[in-house]
C-alpha atoms as an extended CHARMM CRD file, in Angstrom:
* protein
*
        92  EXT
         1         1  UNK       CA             -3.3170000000       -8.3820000000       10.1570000000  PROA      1               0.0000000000
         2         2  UNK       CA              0.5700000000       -7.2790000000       10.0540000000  PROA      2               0.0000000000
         3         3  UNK       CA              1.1250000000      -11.0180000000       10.6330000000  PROA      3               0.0000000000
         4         4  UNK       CA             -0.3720000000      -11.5170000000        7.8180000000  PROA      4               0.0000000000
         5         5  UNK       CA              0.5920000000       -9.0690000000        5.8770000000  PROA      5               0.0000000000
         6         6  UNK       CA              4.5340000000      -10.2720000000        7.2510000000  PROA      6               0.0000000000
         7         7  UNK       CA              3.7320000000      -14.0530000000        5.4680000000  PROA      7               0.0000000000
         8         8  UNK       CA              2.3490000000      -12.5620000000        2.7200000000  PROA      8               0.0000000000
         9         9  UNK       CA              6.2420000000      -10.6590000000        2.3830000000  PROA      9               0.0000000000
        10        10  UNK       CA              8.1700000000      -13.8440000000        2.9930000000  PROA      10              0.0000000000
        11        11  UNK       CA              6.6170000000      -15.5320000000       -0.6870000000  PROA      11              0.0000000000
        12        12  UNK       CA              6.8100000000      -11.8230000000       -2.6550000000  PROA      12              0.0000000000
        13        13  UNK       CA             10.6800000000      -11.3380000000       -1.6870000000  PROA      13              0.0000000000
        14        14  UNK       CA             11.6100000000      -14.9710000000       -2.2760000000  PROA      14              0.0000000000
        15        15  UNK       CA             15.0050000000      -15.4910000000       -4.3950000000  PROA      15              0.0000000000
        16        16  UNK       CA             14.0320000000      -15.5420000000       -7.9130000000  PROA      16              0.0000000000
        17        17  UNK       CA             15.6210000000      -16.1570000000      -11.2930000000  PROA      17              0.0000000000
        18        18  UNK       CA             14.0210000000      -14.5270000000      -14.0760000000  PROA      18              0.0000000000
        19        19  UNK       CA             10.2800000000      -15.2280000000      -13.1230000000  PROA      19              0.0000000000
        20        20  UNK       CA             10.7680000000      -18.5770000000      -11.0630000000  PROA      20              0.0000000000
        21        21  UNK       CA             11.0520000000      -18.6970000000       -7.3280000000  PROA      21              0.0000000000
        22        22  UNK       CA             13.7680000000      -20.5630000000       -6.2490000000  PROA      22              0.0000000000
        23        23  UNK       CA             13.6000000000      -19.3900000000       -2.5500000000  PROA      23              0.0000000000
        24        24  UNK       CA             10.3550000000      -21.8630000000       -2.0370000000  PROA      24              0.0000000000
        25        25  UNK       CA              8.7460000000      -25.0250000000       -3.4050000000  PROA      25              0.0000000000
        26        26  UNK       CA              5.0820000000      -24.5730000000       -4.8020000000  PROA      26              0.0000000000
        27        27  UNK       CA              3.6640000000      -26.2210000000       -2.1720000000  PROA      27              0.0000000000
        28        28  UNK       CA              5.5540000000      -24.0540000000        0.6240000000  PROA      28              0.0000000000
        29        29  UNK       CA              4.2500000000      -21.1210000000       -1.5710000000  PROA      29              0.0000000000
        30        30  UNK       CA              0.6990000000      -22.0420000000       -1.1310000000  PROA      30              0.0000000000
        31        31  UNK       CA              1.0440000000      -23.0500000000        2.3050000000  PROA      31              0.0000000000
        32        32  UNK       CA              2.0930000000      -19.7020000000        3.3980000000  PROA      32              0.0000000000
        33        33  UNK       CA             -0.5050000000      -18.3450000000        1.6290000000  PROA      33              0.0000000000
        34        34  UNK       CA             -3.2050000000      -19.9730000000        3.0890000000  PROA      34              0.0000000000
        35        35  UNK       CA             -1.2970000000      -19.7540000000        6.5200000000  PROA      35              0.0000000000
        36        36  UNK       CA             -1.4120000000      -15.7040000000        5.7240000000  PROA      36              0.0000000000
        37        37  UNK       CA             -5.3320000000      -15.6960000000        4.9460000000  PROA      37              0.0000000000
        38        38  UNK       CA             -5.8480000000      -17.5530000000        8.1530000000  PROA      38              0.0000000000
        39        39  UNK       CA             -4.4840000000      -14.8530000000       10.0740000000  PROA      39              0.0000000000
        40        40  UNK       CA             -5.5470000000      -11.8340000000        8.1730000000  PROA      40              0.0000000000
        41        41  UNK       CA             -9.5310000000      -13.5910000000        8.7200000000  PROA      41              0.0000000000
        42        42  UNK       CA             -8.1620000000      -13.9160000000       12.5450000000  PROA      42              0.0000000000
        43        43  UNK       CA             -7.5100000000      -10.7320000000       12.8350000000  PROA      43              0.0000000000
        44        44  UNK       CA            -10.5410000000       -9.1910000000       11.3570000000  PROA      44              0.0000000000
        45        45  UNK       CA            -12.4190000000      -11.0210000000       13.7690000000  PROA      45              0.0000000000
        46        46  UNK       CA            -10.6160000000      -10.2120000000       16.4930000000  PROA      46              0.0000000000
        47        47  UNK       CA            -10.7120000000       -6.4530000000       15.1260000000  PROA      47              0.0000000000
        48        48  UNK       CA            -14.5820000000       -6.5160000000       15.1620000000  PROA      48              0.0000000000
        49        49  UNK       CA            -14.6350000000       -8.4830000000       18.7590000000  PROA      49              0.0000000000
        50        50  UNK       CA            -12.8300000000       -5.3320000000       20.2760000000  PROA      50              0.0000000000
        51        51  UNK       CA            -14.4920000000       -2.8180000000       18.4510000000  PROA      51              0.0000000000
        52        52  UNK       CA            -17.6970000000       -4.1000000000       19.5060000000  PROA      52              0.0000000000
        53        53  UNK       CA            -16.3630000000       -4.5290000000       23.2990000000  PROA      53              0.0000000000
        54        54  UNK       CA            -15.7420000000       -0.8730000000       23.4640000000  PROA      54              0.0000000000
        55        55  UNK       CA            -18.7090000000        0.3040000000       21.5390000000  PROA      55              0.0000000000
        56        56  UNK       CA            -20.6360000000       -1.8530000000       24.4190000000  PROA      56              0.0000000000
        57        57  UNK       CA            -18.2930000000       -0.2850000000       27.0670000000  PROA      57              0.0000000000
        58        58  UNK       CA            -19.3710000000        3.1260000000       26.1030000000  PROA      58              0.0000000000
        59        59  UNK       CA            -22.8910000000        2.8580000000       25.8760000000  PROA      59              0.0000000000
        60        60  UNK       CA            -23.1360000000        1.6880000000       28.9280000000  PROA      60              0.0000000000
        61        61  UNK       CA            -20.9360000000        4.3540000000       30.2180000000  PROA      61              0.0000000000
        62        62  UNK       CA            -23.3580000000        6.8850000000       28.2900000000  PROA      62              0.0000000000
        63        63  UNK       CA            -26.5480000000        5.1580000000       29.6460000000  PROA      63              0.0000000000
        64        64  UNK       CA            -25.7150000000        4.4850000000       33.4190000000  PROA      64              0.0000000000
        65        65  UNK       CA            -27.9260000000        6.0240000000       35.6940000000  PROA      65              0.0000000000
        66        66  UNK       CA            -24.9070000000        6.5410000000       38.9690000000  PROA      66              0.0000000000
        67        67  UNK       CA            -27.8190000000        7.8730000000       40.7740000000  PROA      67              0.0000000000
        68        68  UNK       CA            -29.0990000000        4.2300000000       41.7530000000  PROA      68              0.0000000000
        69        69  UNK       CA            -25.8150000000        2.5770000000       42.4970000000  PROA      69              0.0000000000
        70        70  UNK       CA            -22.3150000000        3.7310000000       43.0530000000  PROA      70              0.0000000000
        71        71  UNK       CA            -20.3670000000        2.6040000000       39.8700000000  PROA      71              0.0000000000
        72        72  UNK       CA            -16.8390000000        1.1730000000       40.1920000000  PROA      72              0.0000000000
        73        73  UNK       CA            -15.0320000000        0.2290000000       37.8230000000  PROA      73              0.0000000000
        74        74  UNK       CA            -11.4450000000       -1.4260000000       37.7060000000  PROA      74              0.0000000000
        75        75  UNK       CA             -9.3030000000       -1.3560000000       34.4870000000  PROA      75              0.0000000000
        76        76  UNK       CA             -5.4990000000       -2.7070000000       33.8660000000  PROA      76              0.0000000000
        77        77  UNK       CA             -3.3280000000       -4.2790000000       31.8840000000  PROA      77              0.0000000000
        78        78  UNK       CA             -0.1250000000       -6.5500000000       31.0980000000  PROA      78              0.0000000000
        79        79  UNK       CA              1.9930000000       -7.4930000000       28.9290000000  PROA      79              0.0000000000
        80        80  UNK       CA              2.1850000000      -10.7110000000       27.3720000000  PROA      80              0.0000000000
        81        81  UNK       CA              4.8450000000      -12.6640000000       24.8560000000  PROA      81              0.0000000000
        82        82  UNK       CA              3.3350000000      -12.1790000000       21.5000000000  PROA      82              0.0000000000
        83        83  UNK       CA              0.8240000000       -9.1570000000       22.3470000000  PROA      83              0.0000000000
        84        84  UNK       CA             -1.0930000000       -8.1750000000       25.9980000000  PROA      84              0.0000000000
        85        85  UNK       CA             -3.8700000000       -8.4590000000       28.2390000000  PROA      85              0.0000000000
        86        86  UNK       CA             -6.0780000000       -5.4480000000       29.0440000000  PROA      86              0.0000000000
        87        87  UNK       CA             -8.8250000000       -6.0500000000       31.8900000000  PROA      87              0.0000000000
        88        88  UNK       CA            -12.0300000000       -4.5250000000       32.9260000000  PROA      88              0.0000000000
        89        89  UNK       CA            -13.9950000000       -5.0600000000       35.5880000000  PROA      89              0.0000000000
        90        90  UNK       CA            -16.9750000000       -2.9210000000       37.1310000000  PROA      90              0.0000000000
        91        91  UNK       CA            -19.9150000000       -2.7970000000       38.5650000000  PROA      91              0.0000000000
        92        92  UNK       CA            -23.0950000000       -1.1210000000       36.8560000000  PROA      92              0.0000000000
């Protein structure tokens, strides 16, 4: 969404003379316009894909019953050019 949000900023601080962009063609305008939409939608989605993983993640931490089986779980991480990689693995 910041990605977006950064494309977005690129056309709105454009050189300009009076009203008219000068910084940009029309067509680069509207490019990185749609190129910004594209990520915010990206983003939302991958918003709601975590938010669901860890609303999974702790119900079935809430519900597990540790009585029947001893639970192990395994959780790290690592950085990554452009973001990072967090892992989970367990057994419930």
């Amino acid at each position: 969404l910041v990605d977006a949000e950064l494309t977005r900023a690129d056309v709105r601080d454009a050189e300009t003379q009076g009203d008219v962009v000068i910084g940009y063609t029309q067509t680069r305008a509207d490019a990185l316009e749609r190129e910004a939409d594209g990520r915010a939608t990206w983003g939302v989605v991958a918003l709601l894909a975590g938010a669901a993983a860890i609303g999974t993640g702790v119900t079935l931490v809430l519900l597990d019953d540790a009585s029947e089986v001893e639970a192990t779980t395994v959780i790290g991480g690592a950085p990554l050019p452009g973001g990072g990689l967090v892992t989970a693995r367990g057994r419930f």
